[in-house]
C-alpha atoms as a printed R data frame, in Angstrom:
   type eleno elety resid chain resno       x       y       z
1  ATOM     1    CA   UNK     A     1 137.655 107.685  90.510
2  ATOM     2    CA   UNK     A     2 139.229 109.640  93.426
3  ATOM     3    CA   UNK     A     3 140.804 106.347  94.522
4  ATOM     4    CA   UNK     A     4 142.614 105.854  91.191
5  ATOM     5    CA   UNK     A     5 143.806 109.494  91.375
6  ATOM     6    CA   UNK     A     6 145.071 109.039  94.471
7  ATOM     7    CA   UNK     A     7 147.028 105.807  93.983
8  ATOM     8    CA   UNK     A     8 148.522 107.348  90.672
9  ATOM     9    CA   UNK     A     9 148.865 110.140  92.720
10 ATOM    10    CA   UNK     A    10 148.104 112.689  89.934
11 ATOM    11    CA   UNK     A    11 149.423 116.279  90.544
12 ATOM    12    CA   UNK     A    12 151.719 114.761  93.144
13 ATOM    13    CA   UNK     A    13 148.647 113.986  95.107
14 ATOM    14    CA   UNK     A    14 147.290 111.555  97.074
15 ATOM    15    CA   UNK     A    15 144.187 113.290  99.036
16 ATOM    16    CA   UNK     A    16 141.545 113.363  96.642
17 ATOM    17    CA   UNK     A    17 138.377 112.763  97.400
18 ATOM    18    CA   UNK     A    18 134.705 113.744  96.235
19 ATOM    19    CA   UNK     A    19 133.799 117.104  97.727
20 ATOM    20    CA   UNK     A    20 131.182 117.881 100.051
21 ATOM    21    CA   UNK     A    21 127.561 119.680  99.078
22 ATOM    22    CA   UNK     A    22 128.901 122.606 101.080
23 ATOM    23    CA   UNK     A    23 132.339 122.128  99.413
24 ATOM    24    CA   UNK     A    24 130.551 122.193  95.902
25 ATOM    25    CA   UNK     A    25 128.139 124.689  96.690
26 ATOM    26    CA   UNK     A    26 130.246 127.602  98.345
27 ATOM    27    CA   UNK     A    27 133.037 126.835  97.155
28 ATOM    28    CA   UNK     A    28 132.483 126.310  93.116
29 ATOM    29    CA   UNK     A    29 128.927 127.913  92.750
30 ATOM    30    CA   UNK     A    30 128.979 130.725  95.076
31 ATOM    31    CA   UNK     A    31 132.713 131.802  93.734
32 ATOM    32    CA   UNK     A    32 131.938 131.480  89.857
33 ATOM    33    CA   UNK     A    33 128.270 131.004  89.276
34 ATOM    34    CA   UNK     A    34 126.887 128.346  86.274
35 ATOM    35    CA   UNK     A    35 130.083 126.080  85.998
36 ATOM    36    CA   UNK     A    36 129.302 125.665  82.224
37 ATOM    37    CA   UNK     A    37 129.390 129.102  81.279
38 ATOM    38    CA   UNK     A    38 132.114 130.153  83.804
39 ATOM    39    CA   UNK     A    39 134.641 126.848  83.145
40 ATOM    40    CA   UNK     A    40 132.932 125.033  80.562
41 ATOM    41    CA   UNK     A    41 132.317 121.769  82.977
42 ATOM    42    CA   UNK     A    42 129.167 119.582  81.465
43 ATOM    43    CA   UNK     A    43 125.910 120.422  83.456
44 ATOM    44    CA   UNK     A    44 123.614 118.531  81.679
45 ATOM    45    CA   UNK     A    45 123.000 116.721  84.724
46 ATOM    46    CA   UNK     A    46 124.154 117.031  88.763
47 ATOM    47    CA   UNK     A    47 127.144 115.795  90.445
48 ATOM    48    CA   UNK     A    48 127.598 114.067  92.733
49 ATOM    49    CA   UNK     A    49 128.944 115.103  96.615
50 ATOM    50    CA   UNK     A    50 130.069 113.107  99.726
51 ATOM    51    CA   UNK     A    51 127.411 114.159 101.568
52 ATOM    52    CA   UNK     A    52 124.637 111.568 102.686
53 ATOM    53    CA   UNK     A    53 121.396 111.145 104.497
54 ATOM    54    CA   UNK     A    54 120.713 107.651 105.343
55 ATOM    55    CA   UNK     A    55 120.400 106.125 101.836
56 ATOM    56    CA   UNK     A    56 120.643 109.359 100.099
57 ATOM    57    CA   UNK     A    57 123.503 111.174  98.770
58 ATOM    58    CA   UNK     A    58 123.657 114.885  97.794
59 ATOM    59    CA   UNK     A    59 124.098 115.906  94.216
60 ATOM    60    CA   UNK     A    60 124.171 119.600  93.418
61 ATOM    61    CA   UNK     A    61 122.971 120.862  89.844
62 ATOM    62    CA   UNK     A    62 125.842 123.189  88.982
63 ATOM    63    CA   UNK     A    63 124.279 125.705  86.520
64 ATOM    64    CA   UNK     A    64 121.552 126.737  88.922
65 ATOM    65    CA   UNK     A    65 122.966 126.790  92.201
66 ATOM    66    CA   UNK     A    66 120.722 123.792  94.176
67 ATOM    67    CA   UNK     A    67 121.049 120.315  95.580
68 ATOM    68    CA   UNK     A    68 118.487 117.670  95.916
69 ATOM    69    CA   UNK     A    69 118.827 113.569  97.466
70 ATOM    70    CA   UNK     A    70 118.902 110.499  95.389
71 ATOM    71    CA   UNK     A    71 119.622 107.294  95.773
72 ATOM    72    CA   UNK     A    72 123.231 105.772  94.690
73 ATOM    73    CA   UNK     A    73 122.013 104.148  91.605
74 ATOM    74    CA   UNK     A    74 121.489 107.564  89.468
75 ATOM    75    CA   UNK     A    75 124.039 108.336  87.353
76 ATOM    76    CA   UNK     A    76 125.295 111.988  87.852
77 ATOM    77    CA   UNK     A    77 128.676 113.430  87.326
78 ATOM    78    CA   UNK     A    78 131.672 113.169  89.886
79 ATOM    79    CA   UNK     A    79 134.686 115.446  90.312
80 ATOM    80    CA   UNK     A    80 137.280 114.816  92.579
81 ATOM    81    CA   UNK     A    81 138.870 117.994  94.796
82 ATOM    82    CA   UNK     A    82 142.552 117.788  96.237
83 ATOM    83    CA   UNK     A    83 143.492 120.392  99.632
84 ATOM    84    CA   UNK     A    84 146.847 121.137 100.208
């Protein structure tokens, strides 16, 4: 997904990539709390982050504030974040 925003280069853009856990944590939870009730984003399930442990990548639940490992085949959410 991040690859196909950055080849259309959407916002003028072509840095996108999927954020950290640290990046997702203190920089969406910490700042406005459950992302549902603050900006309406679907929580019904994590998403996903760039961070890994051997096989495991970080996903971060978004309406409670925590992150837990999975493997790569669960199917989570993804957001892509751009830095100027």
């Amino acid at each position: 997904m991040c690859d196909t925003y950055n080849h259309r280069q959407i916002l003028g853009l072509s840095n996108w990539q999927l954020p950290t856990q640290e990046e997702l944590l203190n920089n969406l939870f910490t700042q406005h709390g459950n992302m549902f009730t603050s900006r309406e984003w679907p929580t019904s399930t994590r998403y996903w982050s760039s961070t890994t442990d051997g096989d495991y990548i970080s996903n971060i639940d978004l309406s409670l504030g925590y992150s837990n490992l999975n493997l790569q085949d669960s199917q989570y959410y993804a957001s892509c974040i751009s830095k100027p």
